[in-house]
LOLUM-652417 format. One record per residue: residue in one letter; x, y, z of N, C-alpha, C, CB in turn. Coordinates in Angstrom, 3 decimals. Glycine has a CB too. Example, Ala and Ser with C-alpha at 12.3 -4.5 7.8 and 13.67 -1.06 7.14 Angstrom:
PT   res       n.c1       n.c2       n.c3      ca.c1      ca.c2      ca.c3       c.c1       c.c2       c.c3      cb.c1      cb.c2      cb.c3
PT     a     13.190     -5.690      7.800     12.300     -4.500      7.800     13.200     -3.300      7.800     11.308     -4.473      9.046
PT     s     12.850     -2.250      7.080     13.670     -1.060      7.140     12.900      0.030      7.870     14.084     -0.598      5.725
//
This chain:
PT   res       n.c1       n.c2       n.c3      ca.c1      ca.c2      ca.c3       c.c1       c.c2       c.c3      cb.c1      cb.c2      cb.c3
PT     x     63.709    115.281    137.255     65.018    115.883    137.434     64.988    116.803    138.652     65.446    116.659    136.165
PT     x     66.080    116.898    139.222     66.393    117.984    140.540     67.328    118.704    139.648     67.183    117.329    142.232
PT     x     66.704    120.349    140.746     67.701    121.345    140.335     69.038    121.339    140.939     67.195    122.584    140.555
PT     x     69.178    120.559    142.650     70.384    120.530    143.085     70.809    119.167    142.876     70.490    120.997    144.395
PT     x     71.683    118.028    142.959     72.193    116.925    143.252     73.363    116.737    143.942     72.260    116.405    142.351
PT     x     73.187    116.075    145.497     74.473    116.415    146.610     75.030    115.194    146.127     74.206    116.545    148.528
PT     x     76.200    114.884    146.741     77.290    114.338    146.635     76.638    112.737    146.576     78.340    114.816    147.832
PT     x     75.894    112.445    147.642     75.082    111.273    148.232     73.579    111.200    148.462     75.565    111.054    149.434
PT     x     73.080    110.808    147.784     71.464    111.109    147.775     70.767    109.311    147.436     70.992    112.567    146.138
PT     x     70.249    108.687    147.702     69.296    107.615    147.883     68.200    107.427    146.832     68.670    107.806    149.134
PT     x     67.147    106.982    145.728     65.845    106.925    145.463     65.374    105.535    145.759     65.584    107.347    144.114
PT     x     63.969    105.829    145.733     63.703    103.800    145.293     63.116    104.232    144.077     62.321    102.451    146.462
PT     x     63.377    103.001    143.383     63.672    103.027    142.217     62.230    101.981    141.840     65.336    102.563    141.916
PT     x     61.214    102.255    141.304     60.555    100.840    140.482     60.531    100.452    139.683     59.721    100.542    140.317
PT     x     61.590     99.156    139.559     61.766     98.554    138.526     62.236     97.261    139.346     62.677     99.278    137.463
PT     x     62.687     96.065    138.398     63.672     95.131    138.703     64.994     94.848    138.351     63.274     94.317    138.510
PT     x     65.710     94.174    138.959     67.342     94.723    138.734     67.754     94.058    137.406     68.559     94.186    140.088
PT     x     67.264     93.223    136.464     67.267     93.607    135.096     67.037     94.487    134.251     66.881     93.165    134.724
PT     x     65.697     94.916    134.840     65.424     96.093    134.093     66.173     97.052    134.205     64.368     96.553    134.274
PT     x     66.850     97.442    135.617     67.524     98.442    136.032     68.710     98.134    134.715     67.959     98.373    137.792
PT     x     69.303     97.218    134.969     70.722     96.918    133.987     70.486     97.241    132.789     71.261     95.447    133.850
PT     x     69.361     96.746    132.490     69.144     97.082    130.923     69.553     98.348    130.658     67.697     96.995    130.418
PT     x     68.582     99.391    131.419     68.797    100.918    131.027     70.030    101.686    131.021     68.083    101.650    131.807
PT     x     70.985    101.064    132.017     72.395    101.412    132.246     72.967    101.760    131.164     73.152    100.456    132.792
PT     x     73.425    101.239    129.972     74.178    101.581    128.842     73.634    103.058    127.827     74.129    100.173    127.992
PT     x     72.229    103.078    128.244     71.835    104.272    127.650     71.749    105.341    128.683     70.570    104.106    126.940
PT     x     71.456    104.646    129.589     71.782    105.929    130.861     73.137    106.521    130.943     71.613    105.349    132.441
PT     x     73.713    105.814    130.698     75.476    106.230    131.222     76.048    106.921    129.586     76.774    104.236    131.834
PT     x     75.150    106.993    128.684     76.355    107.736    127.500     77.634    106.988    127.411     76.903    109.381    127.953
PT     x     78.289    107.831    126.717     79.618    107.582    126.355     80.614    107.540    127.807     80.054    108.799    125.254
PT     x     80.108    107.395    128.409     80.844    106.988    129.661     81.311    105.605    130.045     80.092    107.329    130.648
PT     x     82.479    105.579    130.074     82.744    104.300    130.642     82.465    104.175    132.062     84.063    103.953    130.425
PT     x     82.265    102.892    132.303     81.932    102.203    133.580     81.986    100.875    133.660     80.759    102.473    133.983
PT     x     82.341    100.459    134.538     82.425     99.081    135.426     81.532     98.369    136.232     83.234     99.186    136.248
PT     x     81.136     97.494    135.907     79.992     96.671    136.981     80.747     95.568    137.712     78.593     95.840    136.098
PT     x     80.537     95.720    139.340     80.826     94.718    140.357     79.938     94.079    141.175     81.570     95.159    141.118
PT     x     78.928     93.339    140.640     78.320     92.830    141.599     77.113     93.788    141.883     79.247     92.598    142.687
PT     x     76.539     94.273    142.694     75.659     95.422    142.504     76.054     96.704    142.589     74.745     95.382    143.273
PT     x     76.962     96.852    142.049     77.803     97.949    141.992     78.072     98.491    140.683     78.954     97.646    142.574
PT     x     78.061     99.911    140.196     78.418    100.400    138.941     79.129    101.576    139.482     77.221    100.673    137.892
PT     x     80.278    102.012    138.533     81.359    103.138    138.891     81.712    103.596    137.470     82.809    102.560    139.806
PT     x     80.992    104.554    137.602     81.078    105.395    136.543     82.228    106.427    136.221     80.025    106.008    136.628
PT     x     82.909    106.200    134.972     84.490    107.565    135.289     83.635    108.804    134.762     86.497    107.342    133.933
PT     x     83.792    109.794    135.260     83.211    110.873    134.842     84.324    112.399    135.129     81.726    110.834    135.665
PT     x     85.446    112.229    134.660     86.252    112.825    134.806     86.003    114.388    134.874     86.953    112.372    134.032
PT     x     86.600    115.059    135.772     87.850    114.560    136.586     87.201    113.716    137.839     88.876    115.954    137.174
PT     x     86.069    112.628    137.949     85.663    112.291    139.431     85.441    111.082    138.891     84.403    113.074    140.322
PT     x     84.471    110.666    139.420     83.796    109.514    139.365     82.243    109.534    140.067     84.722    108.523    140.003
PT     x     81.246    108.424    139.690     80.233    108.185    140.212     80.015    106.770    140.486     79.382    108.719    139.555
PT     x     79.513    106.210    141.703     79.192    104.968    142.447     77.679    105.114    142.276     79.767    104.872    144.083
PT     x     77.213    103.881    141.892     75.974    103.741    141.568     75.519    102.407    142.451     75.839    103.659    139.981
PT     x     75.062    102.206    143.865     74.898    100.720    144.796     73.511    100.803    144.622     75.450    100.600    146.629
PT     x     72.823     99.363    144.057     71.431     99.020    144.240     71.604     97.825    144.938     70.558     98.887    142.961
PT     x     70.072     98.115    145.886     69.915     96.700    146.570     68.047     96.581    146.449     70.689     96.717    148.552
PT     x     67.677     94.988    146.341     66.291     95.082    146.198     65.524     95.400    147.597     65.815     93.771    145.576
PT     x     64.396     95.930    147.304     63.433     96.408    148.410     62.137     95.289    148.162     62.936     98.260    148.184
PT     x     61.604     95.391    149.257     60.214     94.425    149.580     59.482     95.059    147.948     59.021     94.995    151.571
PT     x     58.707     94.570    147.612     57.895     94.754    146.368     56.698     96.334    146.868     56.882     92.900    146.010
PT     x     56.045     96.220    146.238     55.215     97.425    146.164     54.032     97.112    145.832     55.631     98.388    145.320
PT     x     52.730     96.669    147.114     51.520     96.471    146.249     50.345     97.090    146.725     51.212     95.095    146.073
PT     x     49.694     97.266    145.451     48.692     98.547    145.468     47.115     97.741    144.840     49.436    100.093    144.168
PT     x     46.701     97.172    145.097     45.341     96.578    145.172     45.940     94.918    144.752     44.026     97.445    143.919
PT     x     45.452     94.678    143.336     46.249     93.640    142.802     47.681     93.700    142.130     45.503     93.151    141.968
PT     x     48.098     94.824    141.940     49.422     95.284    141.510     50.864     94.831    142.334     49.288     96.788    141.555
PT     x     51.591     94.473    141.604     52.736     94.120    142.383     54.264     94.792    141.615     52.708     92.350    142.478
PT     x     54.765     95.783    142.363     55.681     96.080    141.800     56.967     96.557    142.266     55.270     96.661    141.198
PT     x     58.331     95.554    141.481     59.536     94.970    142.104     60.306     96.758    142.394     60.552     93.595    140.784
PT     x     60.807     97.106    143.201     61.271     98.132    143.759     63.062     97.909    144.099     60.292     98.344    145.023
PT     x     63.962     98.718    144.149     65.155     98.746    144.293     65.576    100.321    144.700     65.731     98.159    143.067
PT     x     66.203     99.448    146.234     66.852    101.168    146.565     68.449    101.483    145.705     67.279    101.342    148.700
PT     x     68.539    102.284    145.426     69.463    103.365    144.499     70.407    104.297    145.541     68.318    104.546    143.501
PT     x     71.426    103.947    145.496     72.447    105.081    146.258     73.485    105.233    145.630     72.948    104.808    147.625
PT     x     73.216    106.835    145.061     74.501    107.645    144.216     75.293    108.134    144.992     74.195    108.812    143.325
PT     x     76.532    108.127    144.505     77.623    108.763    145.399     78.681    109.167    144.569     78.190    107.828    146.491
PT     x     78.803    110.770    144.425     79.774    111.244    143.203     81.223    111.726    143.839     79.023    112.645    142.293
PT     x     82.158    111.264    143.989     83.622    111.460    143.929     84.866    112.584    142.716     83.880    109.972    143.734
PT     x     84.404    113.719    143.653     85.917    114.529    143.104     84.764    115.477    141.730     87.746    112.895    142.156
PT     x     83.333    115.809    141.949     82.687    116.806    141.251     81.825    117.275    141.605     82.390    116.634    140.338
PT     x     81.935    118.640    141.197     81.180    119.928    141.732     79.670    119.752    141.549     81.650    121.306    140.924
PT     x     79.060    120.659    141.983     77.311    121.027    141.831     77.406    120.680    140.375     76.610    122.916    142.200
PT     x     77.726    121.727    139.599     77.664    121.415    138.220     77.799    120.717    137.451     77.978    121.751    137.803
PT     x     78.994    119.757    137.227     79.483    118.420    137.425     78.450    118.028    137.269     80.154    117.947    138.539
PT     x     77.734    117.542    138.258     76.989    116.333    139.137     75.325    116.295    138.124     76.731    116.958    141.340
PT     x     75.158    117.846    138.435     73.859    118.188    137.608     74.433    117.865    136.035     73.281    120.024    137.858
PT     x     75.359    118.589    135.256     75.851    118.031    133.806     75.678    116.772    133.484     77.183    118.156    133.574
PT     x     75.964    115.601    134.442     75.741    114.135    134.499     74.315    113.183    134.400     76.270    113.877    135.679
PT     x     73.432    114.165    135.616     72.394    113.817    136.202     71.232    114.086    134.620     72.204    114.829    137.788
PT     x     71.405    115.134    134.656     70.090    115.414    133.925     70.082    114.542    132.859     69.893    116.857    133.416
PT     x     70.880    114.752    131.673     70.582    113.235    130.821     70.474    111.964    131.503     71.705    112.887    129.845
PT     x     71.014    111.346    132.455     70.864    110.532    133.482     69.186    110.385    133.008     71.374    111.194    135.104
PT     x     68.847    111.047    133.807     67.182    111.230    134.492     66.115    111.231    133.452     66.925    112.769    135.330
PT     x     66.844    111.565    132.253     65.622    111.941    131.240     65.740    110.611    130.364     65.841    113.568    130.217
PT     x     66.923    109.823    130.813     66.925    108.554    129.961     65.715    107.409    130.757     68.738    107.853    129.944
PT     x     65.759    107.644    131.960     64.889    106.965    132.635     63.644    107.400    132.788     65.301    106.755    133.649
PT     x     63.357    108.529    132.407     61.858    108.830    132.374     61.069    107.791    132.167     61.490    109.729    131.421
PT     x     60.015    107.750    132.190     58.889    106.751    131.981     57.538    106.927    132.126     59.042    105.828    132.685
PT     x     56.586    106.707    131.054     55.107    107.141    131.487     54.811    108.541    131.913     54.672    106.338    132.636
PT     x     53.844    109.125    132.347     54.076    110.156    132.151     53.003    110.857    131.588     55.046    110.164    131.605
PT     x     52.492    112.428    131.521     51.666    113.039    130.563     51.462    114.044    131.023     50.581    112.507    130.180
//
């Protein structure tokens, strides 16, 4: 988790874009949202959030191979607080591994 989250911020993401989808419905809460293509738009009233993934070259680390996707958030019409209120369950749904 970040303590700030700007309007437009980027990650790569490792996973694959199933996997990514999968997590979506528990990531997003009771939020409605829309999927277009690689596109998710989240209502998060009073704004909204744009969620664009696109795949990246893989990731390999001796024999390891692992599928990667860049992530670009973009929140419409909400504050610092807002954004962080959203984010943090966001982030903790995707946690993973770890100790």
């Amino acid at each position: 988790m970040q303590s700030v989250y700007p309007e437009r911020f980027e990650r790569d993401v490792g996973c694959s874009e199933a996997e990514w989808l999968g997590w979506m419905p528990r990531a997003l809460g009771t939020h409605a949202w829309r999927r277009e293509g690689q596109r998710i738009t989240v209502d998060i009233p009073p704004g909204a959030l744009d969620i664009a993934w696109e795949p990246l070259p893989e990731r390999r680390i001796a024999l390891l191979r692992m599928q990667r996707l860049k992530v670009v958030f973009e929140f419409r019409g909400l504050d610092a607080d807002q954004r962080r209120t959203f984010m943090k369950p966001f982030d903790l749904s995707l946690q993973r591994g770890g100790g």
